[in-house]
TIDRENMI-248615 format. One record per residue (C-alpha): residue number from 0; residue in one letter; x, y, z. Coordinates in steps of 0.001 Angstrom, whole numbers. Example, Ala and Ser with C-alpha at 12.3 -4.5 7.8 and 13.67 -1.06 7.14 Angstrom:
! TIDRENMI-248615
n	res	X	Y	Z
0	A	12300	-4500	7800
1	S	13670	-1060	7140
This chain:
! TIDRENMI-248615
n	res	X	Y	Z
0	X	-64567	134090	219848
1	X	-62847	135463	223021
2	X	-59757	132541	223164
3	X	-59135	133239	218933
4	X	-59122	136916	219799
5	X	-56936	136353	222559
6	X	-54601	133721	220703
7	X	-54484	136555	217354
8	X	-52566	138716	220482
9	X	-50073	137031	220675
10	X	-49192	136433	216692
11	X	-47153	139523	216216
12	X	-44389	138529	219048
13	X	-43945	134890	218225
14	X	-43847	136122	214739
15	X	-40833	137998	215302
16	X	-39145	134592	215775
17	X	-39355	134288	212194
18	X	-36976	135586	210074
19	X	-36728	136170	206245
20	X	-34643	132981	204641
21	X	-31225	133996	204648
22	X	-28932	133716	201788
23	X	-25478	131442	202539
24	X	-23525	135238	203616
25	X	-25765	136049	205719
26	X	-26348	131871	207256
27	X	-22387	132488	208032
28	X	-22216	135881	209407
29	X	-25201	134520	212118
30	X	-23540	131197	212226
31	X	-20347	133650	212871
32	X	-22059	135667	215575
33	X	-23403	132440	217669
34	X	-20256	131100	217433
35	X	-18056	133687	218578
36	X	-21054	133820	221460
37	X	-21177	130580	222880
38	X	-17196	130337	222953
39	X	-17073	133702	225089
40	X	-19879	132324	227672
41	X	-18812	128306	227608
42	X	-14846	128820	227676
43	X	-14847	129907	231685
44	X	-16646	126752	232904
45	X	-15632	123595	233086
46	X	-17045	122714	230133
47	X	-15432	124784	228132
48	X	-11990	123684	229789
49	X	-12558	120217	228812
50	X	-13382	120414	224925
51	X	-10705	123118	224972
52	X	-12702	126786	224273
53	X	-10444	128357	226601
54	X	-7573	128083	224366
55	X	-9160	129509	221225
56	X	-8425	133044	219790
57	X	-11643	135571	220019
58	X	-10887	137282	216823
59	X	-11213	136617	213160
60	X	-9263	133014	213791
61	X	-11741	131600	215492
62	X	-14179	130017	213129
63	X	-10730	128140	211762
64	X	-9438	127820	214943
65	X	-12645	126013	216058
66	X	-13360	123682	213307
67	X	-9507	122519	213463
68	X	-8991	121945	217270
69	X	-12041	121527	218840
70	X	-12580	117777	218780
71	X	-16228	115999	218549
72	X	-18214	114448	220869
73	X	-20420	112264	221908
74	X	-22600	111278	224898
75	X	-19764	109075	226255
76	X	-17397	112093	226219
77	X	-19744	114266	228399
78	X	-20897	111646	230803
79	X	-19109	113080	233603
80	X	-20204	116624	233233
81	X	-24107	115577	232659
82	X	-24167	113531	235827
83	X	-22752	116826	237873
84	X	-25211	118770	236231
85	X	-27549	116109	236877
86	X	-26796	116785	240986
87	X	-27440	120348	240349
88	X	-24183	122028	240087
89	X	-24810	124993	239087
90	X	-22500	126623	236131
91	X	-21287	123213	234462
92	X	-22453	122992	230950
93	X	-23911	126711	230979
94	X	-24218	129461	233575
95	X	-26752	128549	236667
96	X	-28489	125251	237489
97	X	-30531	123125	234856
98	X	-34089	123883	234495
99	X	-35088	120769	233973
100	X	-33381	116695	232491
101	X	-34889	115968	228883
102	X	-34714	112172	228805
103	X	-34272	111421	225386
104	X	-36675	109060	223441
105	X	-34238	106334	223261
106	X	-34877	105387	219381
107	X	-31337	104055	218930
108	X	-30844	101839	221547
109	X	-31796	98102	221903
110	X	-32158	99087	225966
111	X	-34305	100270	228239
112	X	-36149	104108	228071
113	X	-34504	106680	229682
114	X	-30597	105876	229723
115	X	-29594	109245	228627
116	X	-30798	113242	229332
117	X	-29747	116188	228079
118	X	-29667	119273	230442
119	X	-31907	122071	229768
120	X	-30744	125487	230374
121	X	-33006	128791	230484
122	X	-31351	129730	227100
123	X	-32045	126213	225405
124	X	-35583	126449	226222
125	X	-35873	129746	224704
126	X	-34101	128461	221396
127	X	-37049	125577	221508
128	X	-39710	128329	221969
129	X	-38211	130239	219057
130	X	-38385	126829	216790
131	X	-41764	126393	217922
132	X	-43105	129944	217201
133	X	-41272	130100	213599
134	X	-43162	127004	212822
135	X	-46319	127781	214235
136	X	-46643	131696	212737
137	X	-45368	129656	209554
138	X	-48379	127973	209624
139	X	-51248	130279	210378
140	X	-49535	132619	207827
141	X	-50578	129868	204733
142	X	-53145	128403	206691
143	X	-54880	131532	208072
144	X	-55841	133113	211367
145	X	-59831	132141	210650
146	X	-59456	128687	210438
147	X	-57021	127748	213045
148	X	-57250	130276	216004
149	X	-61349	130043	216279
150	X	-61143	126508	217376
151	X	-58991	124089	219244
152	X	-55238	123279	218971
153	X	-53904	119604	219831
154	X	-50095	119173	221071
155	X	-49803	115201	221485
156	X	-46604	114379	223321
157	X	-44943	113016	226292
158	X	-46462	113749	230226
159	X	-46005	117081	231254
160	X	-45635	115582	235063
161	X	-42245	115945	235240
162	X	-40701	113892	238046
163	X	-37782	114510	240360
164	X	-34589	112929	240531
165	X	-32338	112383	243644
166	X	-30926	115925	244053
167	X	-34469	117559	243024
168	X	-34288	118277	239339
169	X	-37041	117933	237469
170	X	-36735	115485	234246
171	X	-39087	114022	231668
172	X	-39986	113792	227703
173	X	-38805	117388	226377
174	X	-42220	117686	224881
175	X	-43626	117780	228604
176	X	-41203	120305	229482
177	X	-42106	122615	226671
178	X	-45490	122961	226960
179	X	-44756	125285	229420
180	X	-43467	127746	227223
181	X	-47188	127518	224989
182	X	-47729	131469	225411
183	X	-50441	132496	227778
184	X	-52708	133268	225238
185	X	-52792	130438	223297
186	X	-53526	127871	226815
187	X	-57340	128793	225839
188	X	-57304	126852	223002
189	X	-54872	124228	224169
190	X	-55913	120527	223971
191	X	-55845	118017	225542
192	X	-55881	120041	228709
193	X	-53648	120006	231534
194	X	-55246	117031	233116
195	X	-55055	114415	230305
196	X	-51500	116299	229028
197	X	-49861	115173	233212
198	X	-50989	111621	232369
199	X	-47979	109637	232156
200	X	-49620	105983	231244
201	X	-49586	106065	227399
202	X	-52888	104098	227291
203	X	-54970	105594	229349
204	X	-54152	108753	228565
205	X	-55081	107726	225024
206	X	-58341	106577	225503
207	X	-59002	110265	227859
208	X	-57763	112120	224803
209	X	-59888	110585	222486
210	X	-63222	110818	224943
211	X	-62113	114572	225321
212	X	-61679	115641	221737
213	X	-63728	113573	219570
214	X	-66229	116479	219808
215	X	-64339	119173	220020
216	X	-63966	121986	216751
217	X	-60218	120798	216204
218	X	-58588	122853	214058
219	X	-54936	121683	214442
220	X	-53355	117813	215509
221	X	-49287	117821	216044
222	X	-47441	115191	217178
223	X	-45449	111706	215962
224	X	-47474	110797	212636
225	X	-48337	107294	214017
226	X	-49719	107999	217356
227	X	-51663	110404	215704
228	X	-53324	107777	213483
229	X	-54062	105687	216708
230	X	-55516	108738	218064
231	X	-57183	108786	214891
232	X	-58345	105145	215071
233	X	-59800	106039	218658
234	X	-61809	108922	218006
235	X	-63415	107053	215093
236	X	-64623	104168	217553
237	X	-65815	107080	219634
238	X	-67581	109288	217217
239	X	-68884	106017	215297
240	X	-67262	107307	211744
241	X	-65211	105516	209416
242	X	-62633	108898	208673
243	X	-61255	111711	211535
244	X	-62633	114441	208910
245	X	-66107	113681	209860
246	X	-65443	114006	213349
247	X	-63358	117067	212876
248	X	-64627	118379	209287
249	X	-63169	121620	210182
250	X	-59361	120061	211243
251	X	-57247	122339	208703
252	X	-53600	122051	209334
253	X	-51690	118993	210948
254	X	-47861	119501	212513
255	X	-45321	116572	212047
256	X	-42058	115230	212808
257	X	-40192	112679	214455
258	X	-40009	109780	211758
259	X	-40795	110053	207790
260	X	-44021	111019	207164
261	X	-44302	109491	203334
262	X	-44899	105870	204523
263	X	-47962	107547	206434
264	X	-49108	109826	203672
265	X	-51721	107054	202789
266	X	-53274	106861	206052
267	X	-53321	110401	206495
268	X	-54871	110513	203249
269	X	-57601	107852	204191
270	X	-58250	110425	207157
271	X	-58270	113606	205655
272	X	-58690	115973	202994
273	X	-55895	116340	200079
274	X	-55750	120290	201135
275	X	-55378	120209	204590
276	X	-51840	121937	205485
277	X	-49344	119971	206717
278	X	-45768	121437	208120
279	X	-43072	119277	209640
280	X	-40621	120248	212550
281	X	-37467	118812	213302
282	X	-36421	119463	216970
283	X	-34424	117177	219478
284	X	-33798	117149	223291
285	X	-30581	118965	222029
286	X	-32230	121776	219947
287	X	-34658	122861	217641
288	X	-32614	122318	214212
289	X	-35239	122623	211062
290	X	-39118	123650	210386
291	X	-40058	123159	206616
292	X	-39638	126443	204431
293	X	-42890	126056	204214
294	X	-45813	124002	204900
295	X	-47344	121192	202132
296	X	-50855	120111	201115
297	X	-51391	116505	202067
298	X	-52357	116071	198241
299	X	-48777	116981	197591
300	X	-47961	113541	198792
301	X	-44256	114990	199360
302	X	-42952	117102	202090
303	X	-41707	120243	201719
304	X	-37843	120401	202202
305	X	-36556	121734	205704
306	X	-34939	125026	206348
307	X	-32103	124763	208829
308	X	-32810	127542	211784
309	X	-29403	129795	211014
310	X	-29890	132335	213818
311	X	-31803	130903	216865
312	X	-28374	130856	218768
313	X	-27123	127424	217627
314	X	-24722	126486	216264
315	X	-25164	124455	213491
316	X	-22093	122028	211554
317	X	-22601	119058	209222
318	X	-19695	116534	208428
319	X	-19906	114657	205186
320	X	-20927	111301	206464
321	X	-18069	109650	203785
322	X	-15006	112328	205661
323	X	-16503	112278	209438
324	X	-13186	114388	210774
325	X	-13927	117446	212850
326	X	-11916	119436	210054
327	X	-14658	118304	207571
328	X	-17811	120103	209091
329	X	-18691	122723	207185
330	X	-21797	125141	207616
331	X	-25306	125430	206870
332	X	-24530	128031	203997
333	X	-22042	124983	202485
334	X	-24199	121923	201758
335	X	-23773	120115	198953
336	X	-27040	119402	196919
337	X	-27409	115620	197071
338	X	-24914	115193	200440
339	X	-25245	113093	203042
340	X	-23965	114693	206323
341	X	-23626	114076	209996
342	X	-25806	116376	212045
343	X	-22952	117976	214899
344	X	-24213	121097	217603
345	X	-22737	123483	219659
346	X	-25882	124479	222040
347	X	-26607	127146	225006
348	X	-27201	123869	226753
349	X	-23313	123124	226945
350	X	-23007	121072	224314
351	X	-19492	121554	222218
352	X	-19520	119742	218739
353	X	-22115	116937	219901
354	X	-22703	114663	217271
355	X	-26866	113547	217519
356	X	-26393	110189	215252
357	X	-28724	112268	213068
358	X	-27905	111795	209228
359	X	-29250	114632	206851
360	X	-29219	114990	202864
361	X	-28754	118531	201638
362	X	-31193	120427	198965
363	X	-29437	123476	198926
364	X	-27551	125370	201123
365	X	-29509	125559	204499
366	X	-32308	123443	203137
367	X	-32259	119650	204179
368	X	-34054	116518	204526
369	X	-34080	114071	207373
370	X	-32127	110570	205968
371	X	-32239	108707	209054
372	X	-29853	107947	211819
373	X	-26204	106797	211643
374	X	-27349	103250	213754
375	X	-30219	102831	211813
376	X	-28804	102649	208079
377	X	-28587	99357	206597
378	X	-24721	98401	205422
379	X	-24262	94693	206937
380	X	-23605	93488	203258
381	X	-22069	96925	201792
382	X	-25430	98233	200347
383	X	-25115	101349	202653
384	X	-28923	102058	202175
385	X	-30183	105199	204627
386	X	-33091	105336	206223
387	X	-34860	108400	203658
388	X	-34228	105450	200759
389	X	-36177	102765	202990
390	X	-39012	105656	204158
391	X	-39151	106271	200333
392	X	-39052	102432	199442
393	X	-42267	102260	201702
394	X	-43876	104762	200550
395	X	-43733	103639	197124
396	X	-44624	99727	198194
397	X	-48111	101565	199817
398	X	-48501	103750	197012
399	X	-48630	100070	194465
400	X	-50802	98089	196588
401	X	-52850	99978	198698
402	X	-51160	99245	201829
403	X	-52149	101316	205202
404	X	-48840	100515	207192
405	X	-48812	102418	210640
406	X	-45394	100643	212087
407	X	-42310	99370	210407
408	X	-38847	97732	210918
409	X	-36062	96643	209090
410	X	-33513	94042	209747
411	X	-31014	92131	208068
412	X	-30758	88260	207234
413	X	-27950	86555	207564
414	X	-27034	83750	205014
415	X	-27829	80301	205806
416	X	-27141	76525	205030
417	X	-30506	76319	202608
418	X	-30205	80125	201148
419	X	-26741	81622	200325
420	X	-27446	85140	200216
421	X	-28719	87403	202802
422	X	-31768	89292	202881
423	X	-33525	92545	204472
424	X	-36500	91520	206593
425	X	-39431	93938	206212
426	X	-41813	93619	209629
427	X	-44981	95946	208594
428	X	-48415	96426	210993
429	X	-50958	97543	209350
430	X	-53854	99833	210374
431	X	-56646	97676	212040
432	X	-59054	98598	209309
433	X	-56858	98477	206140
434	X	-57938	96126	203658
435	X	-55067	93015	202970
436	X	-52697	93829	200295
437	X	-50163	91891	198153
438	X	-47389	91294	199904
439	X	-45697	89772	196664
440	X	-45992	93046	194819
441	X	-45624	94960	197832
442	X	-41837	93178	198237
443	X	-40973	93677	194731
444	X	-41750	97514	194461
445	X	-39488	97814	197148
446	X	-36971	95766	195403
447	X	-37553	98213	192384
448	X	-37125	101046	194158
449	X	-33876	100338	196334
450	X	-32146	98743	193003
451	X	-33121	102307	191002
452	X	-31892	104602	193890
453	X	-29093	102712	195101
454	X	-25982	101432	193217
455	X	-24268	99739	196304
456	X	-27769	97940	196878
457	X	-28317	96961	193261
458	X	-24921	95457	193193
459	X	-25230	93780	196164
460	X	-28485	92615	194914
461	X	-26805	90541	192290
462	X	-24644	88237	194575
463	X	-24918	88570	198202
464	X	-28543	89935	198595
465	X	-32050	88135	197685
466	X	-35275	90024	197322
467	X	-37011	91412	200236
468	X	-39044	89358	202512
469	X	-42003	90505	204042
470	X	-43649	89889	207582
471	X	-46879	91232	208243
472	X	-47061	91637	211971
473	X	-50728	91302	213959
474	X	-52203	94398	215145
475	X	-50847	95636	218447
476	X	-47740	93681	217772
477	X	-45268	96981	218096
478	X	-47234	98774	220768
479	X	-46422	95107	223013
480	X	-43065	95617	221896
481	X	-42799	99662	222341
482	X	-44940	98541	225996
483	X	-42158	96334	226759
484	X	-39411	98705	226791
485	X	-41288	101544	228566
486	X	-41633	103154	225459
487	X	-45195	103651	224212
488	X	-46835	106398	223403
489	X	-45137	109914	223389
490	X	-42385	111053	221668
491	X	-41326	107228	221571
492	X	-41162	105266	218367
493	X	-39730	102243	216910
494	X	-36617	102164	215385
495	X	-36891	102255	211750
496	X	-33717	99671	210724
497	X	-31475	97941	212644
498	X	-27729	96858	212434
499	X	-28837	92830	213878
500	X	-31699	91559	214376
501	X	-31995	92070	217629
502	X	-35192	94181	217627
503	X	-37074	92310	215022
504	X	-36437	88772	217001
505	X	-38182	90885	220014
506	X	-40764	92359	218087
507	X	-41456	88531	216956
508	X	-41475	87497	220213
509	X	-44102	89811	220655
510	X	-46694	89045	218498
């Protein structure tokens, strides 16, 4: 009774991170305001030198001015001013020292875990609190006070024992560094505790989790969909129960984000209730960019559409992903219904037109849906098919047959001597306790679905592509994989296409 009446305290100030949805005037005048912002405080430092802020008018030109000369970038074009922040130069990217080195999750690249960081800046980490509190107050305004805040709250992510690097900053998985900023109030309810949250060894610290809450009055699970169904999975074994729901019967509200949550809907589903709440969150070690509008009933089977965060001091471009010139970006208030765009940000953290590899596909203006990432579309035969068609594709192969699939990758086939055409490769794992499923129909519901949603596919189809082939992997057979790289557990997941097969021959390799 004491923690909910403690947690209820501090409602009204994050709920002032919140603000009404704006219309597209009023997205530009605060897209107009951070702009005009971040070019004033960048422009002195060297960062602002180099991507050229310093030469930009601070008047009514500048939102032209910007768009038109400031070029793009990407990590390679910032490399030298992220290893001097690195060092702990102070006033680089932003004014003062970094707080702290978010190591991204690595979900593009074929290499090893922790390659690249992005800086964190006091600033930054307040525009991640404010992302955090819009979608949590979000939440417990559909959901309700009662039933969340009078029992325990579960934030899965990476190790909150941040390490030090050679010059003394601290660096880790962003979702360790932000669970410092989990307001005072709300550390009563926190799971899984401090203890289990420092553990850095993804297994372990799974099997502590599980022992820890399997009898605790959870009223709220958020983290990456499928390490939530392992966690899932565990606390079954523990508790002896075939679903989560009768180990938590009182679970009411679970936050997602990270990769597509429709493939999981049916294992969710097998879990829990059709009216537990469900809202989805789409931050990055860059910023916090979307939270839904609002949040979904997991009988909806759909996620609701995202609502681009217009005035948390960001600032926030898209490029049409067919015209990717710097001249192209428009704004939030802009979109096209139907578009596919290039995610670009100018951050508090120092970042000047950074392009994330992030692809999104507009609802309206500021509302948008995750479509994948720019490395992880499929186009090696021209069928340019994005990674929200192959999420949906999944979905609806489950949806046919039954099929519980927790992890899934995509790679192309190259033509050979005995078959002409190419092919996509489907690998699928399936949750240890789903039943087998047709993998015939499963492949040709796919097939449907990619020929009715995609002309370039369908055509392809025709001459250069055969159907689908499906590869049902063994269970564990990603996690050796993820294991391999350093990359289990967390905010880590695996990639969901590839340009080569380079993943899927090590994820074969693994089984």
């Amino acid at each position: 009774m004491l923690a909910g009446f403690l947690a209820r305290l501090a409602l009204p100030w994050l709920r002032g991170y919140d603000r009404p949805t704006p219309t597209p005037a009023a997205m530009r005048a605060a897209q107009d305001r951070i702009r005009a912002r971040l070019v004033a405080e960048l422009a002195p430092l060297p960062v602002g030198r180099a991507r050229g802020l310093d030469r930009l008018p601070l008047d009514e030109r500048l939102p032209e001015a910007f768009r038109r000369e400031v070029p793009l970038a990407t990590y390679a074009d910032y490399l030298p001013l992220l290893e001097r922040a690195a060092r702990g130069e102070a006033d680089v990217l932003f004014p003062g020292k970094p707080v702290a080195l978010a190591i991204t999750s690595g979900t593009t690249s074929a290499g090893q875990a922790g390659e690249r960081f992005i800086p964190q800046s006091p600033a930054l980490l307040e525009h991640h609190r404010a992302g955090a509190a819009v979608a949590f107050t979000r939440l417990v305004d559909w959901v309700g006070a009662d039933r969340l805040l009078t029992g325990r709250l579960l934030l899965m992510g990476g190790s909150t024992d941040l390490k030090r690097n050679a010059f003394g900053v601290p660096y880790g998985d962003l979702s360790g560094i932000v669970v410092s900023l989990i307001p005072r109030l709300l550390w009563s309810l926190y799971e899984p505790g401090r203890e289990i949250a420092l553990m850095s060894d993804w297994e372990a610290k799974l099997a502590a989790m599980s022992r820890r809450v399997a009898r605790a009055d959870l009223r709220l699970a958020s983290g990456i969909g499928s390490w939530m169904l392992a966690l899932f999975a565990a606390v079954c074994r523990e508790r002896g129960v075939e679903r989560v729901r009768d180990a938590w019967p009182r679970l009411a509200a679970v936050v997602h984000g990270g990769h597509a949550m429709e493939p999981l809907i049916p294992q969710f589903q097998h879990h829990l209730p059709s009216d537990v709440w469900m809202q989805e969150v789409y931050p990055a070690s860059e910023a916090f960019i979307a939270v839904g509008c609002k949040p979904w009933r997991l009988g909806d089977g759909r996620p609701a559409a995202l609502e681009l965060l217009c005035d948390h001091g960001v600032l926030l471009e898209f490029c049409p992903d067919s015209d990717p010139r710097p001249e192209a970006c428009v704004g939030p208030e802009a979109l096209e219904p139907g578009g596919v765009y290039r995610v670009i940000l100018t951050t508090p953290g120092g970042l000047i037109r950074w392009q994330i590899g992030d692809l999104v596909r507009a609802e309206a203006p500021g509302l948008v849906r995750f479509a994948g990432r720019i490395k992880t579309r499929l186009s090696l035969f021209g069928e340019h098919v994005e990674g929200d068609l192959l999420a949906q594709a999944l979905a609806v192969a489950c949806a046919a047959t039954g099929a519980r699939i927790r992890h899934s990758h995509v790679a192309p086939v190259l033509p050979s001597a005995s078959e002409g055409r190419g092919a996509h490769e489907w690998l699928v794992q399936p949750e240890p306790d789903a039943p087998p499923f047709d993998v015939a129909a499963f492949a040709e519901a796919i097939d449907r679905h990619l020929r009715a949603h995609s002309a370039d596919y369908d055509a392809h189809r025709v001459a250069q592509l055969a159907a689908p082939r499906i590869t049902v992997l063994p269970d564990g057979a990603i996690e050796r994989w993820l294991a391999s790289k350093g990359k289990l557990g967390g905010q880590h997941k695996v990639p969901q296409a590839w340009e080569d097969r380079t993943i899927a021959e090590q994820i074969l390799a693994a089984r």
